[in-house]
N, C-alpha and C positions, 0 to 999 in steps of 0.2 A: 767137470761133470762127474767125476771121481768113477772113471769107468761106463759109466752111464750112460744113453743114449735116449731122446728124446723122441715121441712119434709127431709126426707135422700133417695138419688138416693142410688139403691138398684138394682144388673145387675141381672135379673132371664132370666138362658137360656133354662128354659121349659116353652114354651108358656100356659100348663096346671096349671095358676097360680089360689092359690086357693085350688088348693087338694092335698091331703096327699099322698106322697108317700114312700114307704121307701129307704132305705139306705144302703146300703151293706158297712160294711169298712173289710179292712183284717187288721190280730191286727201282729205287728211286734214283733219279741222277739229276743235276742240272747243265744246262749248258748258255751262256749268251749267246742273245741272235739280234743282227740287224734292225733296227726301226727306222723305217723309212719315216721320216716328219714331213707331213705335209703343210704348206700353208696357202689357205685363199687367197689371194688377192683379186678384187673387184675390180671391172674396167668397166667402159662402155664400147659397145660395137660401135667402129666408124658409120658403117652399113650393113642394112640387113641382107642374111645371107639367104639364098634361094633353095625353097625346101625346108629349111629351117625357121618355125617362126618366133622361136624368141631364142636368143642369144647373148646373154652380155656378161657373162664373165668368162674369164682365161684361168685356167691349173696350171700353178708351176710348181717344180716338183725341185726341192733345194737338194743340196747334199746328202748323201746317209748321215746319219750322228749316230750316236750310242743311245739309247732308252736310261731313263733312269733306274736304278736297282730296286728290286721288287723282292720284298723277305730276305732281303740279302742276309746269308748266315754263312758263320764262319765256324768249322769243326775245329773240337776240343779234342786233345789228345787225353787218352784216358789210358793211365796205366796202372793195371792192378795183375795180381798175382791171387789168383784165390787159391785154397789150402784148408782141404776138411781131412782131418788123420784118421785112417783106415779105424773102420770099428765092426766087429761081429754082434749079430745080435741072441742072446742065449736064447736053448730051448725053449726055457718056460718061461721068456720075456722078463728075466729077474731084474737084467740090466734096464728097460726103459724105464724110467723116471713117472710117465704119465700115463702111462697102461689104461689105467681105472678110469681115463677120460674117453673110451674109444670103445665099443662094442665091435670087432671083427669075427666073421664067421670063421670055421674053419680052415679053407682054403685060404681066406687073405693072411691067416695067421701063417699057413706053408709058408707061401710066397714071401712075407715078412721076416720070415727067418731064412729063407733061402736066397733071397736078392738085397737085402739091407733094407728094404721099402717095400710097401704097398699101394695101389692106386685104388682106390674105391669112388663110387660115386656117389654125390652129394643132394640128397635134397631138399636140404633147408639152405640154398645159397644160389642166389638166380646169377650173379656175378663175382668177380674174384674179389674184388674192392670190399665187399665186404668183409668178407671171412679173414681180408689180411689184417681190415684195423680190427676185426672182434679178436683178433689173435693177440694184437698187439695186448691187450689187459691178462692174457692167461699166459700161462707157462706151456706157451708153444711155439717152437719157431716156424719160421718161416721159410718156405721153401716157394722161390720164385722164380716161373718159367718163364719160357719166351714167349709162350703161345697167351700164357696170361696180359703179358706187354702189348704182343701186339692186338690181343680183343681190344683191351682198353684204349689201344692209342687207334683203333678203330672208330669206338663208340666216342671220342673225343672228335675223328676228323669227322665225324658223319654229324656230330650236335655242330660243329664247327660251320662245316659248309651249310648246312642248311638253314641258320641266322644270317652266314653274308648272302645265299640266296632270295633269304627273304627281308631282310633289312636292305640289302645295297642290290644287289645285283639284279633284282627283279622289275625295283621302279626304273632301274638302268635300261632294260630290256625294253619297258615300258615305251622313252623317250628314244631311244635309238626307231624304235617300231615306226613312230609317229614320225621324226624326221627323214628316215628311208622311203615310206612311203610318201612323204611331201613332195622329196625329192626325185622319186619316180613317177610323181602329177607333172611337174614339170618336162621331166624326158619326154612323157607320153606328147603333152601339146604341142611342144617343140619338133617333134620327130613324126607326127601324123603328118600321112603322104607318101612318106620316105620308103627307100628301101629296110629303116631301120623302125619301122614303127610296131611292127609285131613284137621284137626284139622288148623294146617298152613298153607294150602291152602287159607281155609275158612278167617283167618286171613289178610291175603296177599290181596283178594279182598276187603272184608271188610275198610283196609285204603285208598286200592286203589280208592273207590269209595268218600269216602272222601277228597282223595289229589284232584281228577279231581273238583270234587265240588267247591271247594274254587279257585283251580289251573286248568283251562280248559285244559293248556299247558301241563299241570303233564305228563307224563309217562305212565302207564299201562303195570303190569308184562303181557309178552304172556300165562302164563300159566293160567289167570282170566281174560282174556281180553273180552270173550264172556260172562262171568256172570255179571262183570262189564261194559259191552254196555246195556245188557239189564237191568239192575238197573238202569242204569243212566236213561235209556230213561223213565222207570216206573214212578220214582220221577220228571221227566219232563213232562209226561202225568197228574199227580196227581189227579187220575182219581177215586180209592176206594181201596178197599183192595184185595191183589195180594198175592200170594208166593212170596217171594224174593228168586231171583236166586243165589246172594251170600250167604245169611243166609244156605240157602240148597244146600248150596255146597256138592255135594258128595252122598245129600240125595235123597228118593221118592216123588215121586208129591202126597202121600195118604194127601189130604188136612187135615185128623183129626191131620193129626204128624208133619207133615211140617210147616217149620216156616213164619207167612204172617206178612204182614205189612199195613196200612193203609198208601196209598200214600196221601191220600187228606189235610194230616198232612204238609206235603211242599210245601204249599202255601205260600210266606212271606207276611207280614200283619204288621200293624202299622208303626212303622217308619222304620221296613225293607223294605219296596218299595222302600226307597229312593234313595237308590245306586245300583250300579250293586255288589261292595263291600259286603254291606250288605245284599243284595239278599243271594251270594255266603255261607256268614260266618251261618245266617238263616238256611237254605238246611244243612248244615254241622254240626250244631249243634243238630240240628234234626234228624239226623243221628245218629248221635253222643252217642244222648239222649234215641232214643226210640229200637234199635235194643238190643234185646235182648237172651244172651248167656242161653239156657233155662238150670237148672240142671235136668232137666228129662231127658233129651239128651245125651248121656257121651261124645260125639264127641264134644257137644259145649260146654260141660264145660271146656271140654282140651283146645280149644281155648282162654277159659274164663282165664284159668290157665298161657297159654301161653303170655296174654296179660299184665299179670301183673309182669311176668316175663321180659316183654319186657320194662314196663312202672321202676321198678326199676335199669335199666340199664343206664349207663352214669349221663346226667342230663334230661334225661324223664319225671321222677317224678317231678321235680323242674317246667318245662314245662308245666306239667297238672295242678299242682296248681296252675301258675300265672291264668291262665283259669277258672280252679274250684273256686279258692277263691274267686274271685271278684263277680262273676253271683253267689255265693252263698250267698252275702251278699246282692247283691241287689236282689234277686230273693228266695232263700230260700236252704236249704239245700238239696241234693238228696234225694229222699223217695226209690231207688234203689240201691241193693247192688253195692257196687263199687269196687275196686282194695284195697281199704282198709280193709275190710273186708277180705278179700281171702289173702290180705299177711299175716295178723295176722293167718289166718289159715296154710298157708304156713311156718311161723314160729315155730308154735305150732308141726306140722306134721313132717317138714325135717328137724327142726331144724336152728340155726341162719347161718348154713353154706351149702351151697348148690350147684348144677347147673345141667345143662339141660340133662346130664345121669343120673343122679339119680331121677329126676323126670320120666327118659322115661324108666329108667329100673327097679325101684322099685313098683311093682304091688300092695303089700301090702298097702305101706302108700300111695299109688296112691288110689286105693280104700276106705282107710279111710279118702283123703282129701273127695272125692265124697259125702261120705255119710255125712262129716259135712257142706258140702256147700248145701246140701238139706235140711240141720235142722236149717238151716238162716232162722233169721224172714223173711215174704214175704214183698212185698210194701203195705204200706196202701191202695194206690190208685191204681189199673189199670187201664192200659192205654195203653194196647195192643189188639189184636183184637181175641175173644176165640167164640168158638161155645154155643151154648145153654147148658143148665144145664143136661137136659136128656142127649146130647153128650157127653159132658168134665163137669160132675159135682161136680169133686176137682179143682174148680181156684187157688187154692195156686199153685199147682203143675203145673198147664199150666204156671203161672204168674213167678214165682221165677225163677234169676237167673240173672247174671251179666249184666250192664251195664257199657261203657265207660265212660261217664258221669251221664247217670240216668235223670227222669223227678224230676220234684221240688216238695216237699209239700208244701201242700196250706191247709188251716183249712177249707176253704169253698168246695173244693174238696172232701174233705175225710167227708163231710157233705153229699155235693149232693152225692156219690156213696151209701151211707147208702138211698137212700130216690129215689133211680130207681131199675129197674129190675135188679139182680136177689134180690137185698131184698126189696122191698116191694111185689115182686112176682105180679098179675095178681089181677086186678076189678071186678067186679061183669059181667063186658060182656067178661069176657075170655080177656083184654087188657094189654097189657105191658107198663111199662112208662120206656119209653129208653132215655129220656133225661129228665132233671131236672129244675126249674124255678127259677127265680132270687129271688124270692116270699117263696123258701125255707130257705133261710139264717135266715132274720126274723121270719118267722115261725119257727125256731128249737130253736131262741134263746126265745119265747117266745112271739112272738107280735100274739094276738088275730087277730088283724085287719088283718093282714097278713094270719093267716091261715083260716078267712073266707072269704076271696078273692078266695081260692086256693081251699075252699069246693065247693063257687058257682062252679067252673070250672069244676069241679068231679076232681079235682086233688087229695084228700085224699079217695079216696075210694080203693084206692087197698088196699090187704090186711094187708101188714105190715107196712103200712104208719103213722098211727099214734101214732102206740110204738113207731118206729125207728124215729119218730120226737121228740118226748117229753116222757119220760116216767112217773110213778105216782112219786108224791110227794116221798121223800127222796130215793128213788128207780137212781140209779148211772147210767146217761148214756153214754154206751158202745163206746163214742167216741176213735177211735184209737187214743193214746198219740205218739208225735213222737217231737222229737229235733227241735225247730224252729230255722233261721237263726244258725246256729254253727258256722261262721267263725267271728260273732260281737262280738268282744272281749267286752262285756262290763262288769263295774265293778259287776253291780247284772243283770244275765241271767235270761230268763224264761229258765225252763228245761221241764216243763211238762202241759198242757191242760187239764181242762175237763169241759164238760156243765153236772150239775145236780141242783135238787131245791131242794135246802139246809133249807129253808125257808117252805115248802111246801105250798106256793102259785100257783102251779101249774104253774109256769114260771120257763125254768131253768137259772140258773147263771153261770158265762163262771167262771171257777176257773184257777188262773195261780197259781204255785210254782214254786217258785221265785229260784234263791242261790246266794253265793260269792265265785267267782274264787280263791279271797285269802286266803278261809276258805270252802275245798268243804264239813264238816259237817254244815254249816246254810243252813239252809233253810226258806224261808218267804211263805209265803201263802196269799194269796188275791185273796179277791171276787170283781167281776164285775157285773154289774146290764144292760142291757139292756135299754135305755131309749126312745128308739124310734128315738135316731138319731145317735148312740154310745155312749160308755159301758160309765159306770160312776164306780168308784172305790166306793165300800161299807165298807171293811176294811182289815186290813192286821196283819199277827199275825206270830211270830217267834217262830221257836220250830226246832221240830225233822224232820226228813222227814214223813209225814204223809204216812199211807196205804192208798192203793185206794178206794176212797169214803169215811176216815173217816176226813169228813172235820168238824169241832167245830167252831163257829164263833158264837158272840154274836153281832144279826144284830139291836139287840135295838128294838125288836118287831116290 
């Protein structure tokens, strides 16, 4: 360039050009997980069983196996060395090459001369994509961020997902809808009389409210027809948080016991506005997601029981996973017990051979499913709607207890809830922080700048805020570890998270442990560093599976 330097169109779509902002990313990971395989097999009852009026087939529940691999992807190693040679830029911009292509005001011209570059903003360019290929024809390079990669590999997962949601995973929803609810027609005749016949009541509206969701045309049993008008109409109002009239099917309006729901949650938003399709599939997954079979309940745990019962029948289970697997790959794994959890209980308990008399007539191992489906870890995150601490001050026991599908974890979630009421507890003026700031992500990972933004504001003045954000130097913090992505088959998974400063610089470091599908005794371990715009890898070390917090790394002072 014979001395020369070049100016490079640059799209900035925050007109606040010039100041530091930070950056939020979420960090992907995969991990394999168990698939229980179910298979029907069809009998006939010797005899009919009393209380029971139809019964003829038996669940048996085969071995675990492996799932098949789902986007299995295998990382490339990429090794480059980049290398731009230092360059000043003259006063009077003699050195740039393309000057005459660019109007800058005065101050950008300062800044241009004083930091090697300038950032201006752009408005003839609504996205990067373009201005890189209109670049490509002129004599101008290119200057390519990260933040430009990841818009775009954004606006790609977002046109992505929403063709498999509406090409495959909708009419998926569709017939899943139709068979659950068939199949809790049956629960209900079979089980009327019983002590479990609310249980499949409860059941029976529960789909029903989902068939109409997706399907307006759907059906509605007579015998939920009135719980199901008034849900529907609720989640149509979406107005705050209510009792749900099917949830409490059967049960009292005492609002500490009864189960509520935040309707404001069925809104559709992003690019579910776009269709009445996606509206529909939105609402239903929502549904789907947040109703909750509490085990403090026994009525809804029966239901909870019943569902999974209903989900290993025919090809059900096949049904829910074309569903589960996919939104769990792009979206993250359930942080909610699911149907997989309670079969493995189911198997443990009635053993691999079973059916719907011997769960209704054995009281025994019925009560000791109960009690092991209450000593389930709970969800990291809640995400249902509980009274104050002085009211219900066990939230595990409010929180715990089956989902259809479950909400997803997120490492930024299960951040913010550490860093609002009820754990940071209450300010110096008696205040509660019930919601969390975008300003917490960096602040917990360690950015100063960050967390003196959030002091001016009085945002760390509650009282547990600044443990529950950073704790002291080598001191392990208590982030919940939970399975990321499980359904990305890849060759090395993250299995487990944590933030602590390993370093004792008083910043913590995001630690992943790593494994191999093909070898589940390796384990890798690697440190992350925070740099102010995402992580940067610091090192990675093979060994045993480490105890929690005893992380060894030799970070080179």
């Amino acid at each position: 360039m014979n001395g020369k330097v070049s100016l490079l169109k640059r799209r900035k779509k925050d007109p606040r050009a010039g100041k530091r902002f930070p950056f939020i990313f979420s960090l992907p990971g995969g991990i394999f997980i168990l698939m229980l395989l179910v298979v029907l097999v069809g009998g006939c009852a010797n005899h009919a069983t009393p209380g029971v009026r139809e019964q003829a087939e038996k669940t048996f529940l085969p071995p675990t196996a492996f799932a098949s691999n789902f986007a299995a992807y295998e990382e490339e190693p990429v090794k480059v060395t980049p290398a731009v040679k230092p360059y000043r830029v003259a006063q009077d911009l003699s050195n740039i090459t393309n000057k005459d292509m660019f109007q800058l005001s005065g101050a950008a011209r300062k800044l241009l001369i004083q930091n090697g570059f300038v950032v201006v903003p752009s408005r003839d360019h609504r996205e990067f994509f373009t201005l890189y290929e209109m670049n490509r024809y002129q004599p101008v390079p290119l200057f390519v961020t990260t933040d430009s990669l990841l818009h775009n590999y954004h606006l790609f997962f977002d046109h992505l997902l929403r063709v498999i949601e509406t090409e495959k995973l909708a009419p998926e929803l569709k017939e899943l809808n139709r068979v659950m609810l068939s199949r809790a027609e049956k629960h209900y005749a079979a089980l009327k009389g019983t002590a479990w016949e609310n249980a499949a009541k409860r059941n029976l509206g529960f789909f029903a409210v989902a068939a109409k969701l997706m399907n307006p045309g759907s059906a509605v049993p007579a015998v939920v027809s009135s719980e199901v008008a008034r849900e529907l109409a609720l989640i149509g109002k979406h107005a705050g948080i209510e009792i749900s009239p099917v949830m409490n099917v059967g049960g009292s309006d005492d609002p500490l016991n009864a189960p509520r729901e935040d309707y404001s949650q069925y809104i559709p938003r992003g690019h579910y506005e776009k269709t009445d399709l996606l509206k529909a599939y939105f609402k239903t997954m929502m549904w789907y997601g947040r109703q909750t079979f509490r085990f403090s309940n026994e009525d809804e745990t029966k239901s909870a029981l019943l569902i999974t019962l209903a989900l290993v029948q025919d090809e059900n289970r096949q049904r829910w996973e074309k569903i589960y697997a996919p939104t769990s790959f792009f979206v993250g794994q359930s942080d909610d017990i699911t149907y997989r959890q309670l079969q493995e209980l189911l198997g443990n308990i009635y053993g691999s051979s079973f059916d719907l008399k011997t769960i209704v007539s054995d009281s025994e191992k019925w009560n000791t499913f109960l009690e092991a489906a209450r000593e389930l870890p709970p969800p990291t995150i809640n995400s249902m709607p509980i009274f104050d601490e002085t009211i219900q001050p066990d939230r595990e026991k409010e929180i715990k207890g089956f989902r259809f599908m479950g909400q997803r974890f997120t490492v930024d979630a299960a951040i913010f809830q550490r860093l609002v009421y009820r754990e940071v507890k209450e300010n110096s003026r008696g205040e509660r922080r019930m919601l969390p700031r975008g300003l917490d992500i960096p602040a917990a990972m360690g950015s100063a700048e960050a967390y003196n933004i959030l002091k001016a504001l009085g945002e760390t003045d509650y009282q547990n805020y600044p443990e529950n954000r950073l704790l002291p130097p080598g001191k392990r913090h208590p982030l919940p570890k939970k399975v990321v992505w499980p359904e990305v088959h890849a060759q090395k998974h993250l299995i487990e998270i944590d933030l602590v400063d390993i370093d004792g610089d008083g910043k913590n470091e995001l630690i992943a442990i790593e494994g191999d599908y093909s070898d589940p005794g390796v384990r890798q371990v690697s440190a992350w560093r925070w740099n102010g715009w995402g992580f940067s890898l610091i090192t990675k070390e093979e060994g045993g599976i480490p105890a929690p917090g005893n992380y060894k790394f030799d970070l080179g002072g």
